[in-house]
C-alpha positions as a printed NumPy array, in Angstrom:
array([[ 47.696,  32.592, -28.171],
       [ 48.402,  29.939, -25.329],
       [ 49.485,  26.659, -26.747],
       [ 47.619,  24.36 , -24.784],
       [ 49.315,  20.739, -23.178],
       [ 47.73 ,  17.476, -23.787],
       [ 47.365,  15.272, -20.856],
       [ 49.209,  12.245, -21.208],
       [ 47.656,   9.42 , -22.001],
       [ 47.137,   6.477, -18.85 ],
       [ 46.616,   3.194, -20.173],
       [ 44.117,   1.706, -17.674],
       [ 44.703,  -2.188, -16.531],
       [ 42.213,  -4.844, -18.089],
       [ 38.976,  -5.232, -15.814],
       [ 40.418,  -7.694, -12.675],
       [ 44.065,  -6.652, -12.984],
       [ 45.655,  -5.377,  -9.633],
       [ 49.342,  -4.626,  -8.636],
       [ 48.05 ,  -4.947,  -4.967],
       [ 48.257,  -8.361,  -3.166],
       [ 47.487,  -9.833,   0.202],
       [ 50.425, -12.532,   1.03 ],
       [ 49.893, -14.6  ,   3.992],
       [ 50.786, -17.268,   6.146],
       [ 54.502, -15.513,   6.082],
       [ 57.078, -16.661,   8.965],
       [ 57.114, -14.269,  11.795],
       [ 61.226, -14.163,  11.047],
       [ 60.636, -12.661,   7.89 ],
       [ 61.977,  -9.089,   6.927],
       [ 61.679,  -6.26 ,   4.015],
       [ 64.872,  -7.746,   2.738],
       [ 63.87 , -11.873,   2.401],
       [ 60.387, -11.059,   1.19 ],
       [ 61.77 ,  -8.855,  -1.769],
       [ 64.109, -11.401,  -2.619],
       [ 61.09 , -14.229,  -2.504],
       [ 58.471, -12.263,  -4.69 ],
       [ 60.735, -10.133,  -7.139],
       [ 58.526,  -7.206,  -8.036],
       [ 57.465,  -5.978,  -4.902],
       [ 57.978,  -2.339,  -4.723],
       [ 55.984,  -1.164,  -0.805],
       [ 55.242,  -3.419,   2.031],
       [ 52.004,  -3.191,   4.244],
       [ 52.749,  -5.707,   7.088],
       [ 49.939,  -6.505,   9.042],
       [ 50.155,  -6.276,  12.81 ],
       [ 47.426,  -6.08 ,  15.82 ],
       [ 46.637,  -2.811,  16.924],
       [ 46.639,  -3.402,  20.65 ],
       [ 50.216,  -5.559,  20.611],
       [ 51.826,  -4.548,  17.549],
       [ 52.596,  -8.228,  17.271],
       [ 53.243,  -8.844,  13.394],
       [ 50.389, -11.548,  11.849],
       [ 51.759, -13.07 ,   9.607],
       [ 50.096, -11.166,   6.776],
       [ 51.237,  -8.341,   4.389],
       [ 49.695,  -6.47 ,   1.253],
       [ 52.346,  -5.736,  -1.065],
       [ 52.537,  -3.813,  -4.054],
       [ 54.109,  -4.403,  -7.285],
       [ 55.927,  -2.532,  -9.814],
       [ 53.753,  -4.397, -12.43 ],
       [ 51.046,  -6.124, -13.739],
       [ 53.272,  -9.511, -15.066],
       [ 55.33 ,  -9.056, -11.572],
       [ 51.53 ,  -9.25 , -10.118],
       [ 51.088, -12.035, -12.069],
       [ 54.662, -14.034, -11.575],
       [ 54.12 , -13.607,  -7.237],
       [ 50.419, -15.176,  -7.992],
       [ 51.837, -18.393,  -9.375],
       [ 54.043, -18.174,  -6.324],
       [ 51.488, -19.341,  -4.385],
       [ 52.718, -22.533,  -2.46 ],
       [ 55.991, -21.64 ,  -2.685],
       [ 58.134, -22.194,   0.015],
       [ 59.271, -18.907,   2.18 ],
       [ 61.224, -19.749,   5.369],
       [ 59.529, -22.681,   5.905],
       [ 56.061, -21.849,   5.313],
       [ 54.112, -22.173,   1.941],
       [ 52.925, -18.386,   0.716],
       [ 49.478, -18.542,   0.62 ]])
């Protein structure tokens, strides 16, 4: 007889939670480095740049290790990054 393996159990996030999130209005001096440090939790970078120039926007998604880091960047909002408030 084959034993057979469970599947492990994925605890899915409450109905509005997301570990994905748009930042923007971001300094066009900013790097991988300073935004980490800004908004602890981040764990990938999407920056946002214009297909034709490759000019950076000003925008990034980011994605975070968890739903409280989500949370904790959220109330970030305003905050001051290089100058400009993170919108």
């Amino acid at each position: 007889d084959r034993v057979q393996a469970e599947a492990p159990v994925r605890q899915e996030a409450p109905p509005g939670a997301c570990t994905r999130l748009f930042l923007g209005n971001l300094s066009f001096k900013i790097d991988e480095a300073k935004l980490k440090s800004s908004v602890p939790g981040v764990t990938h970078i999407k920056w946002i740049t214009d297909k034709a120039t490759q000019q950076f926007y000003g925008t990034a998604f980011v994605e975070m290790e968890n739903l409280s880091a989500a949370a904790a960047a959220v109330g970030l909002a305003g905050s001051n990054i290089l100058g400009r408030p993170l919108k």
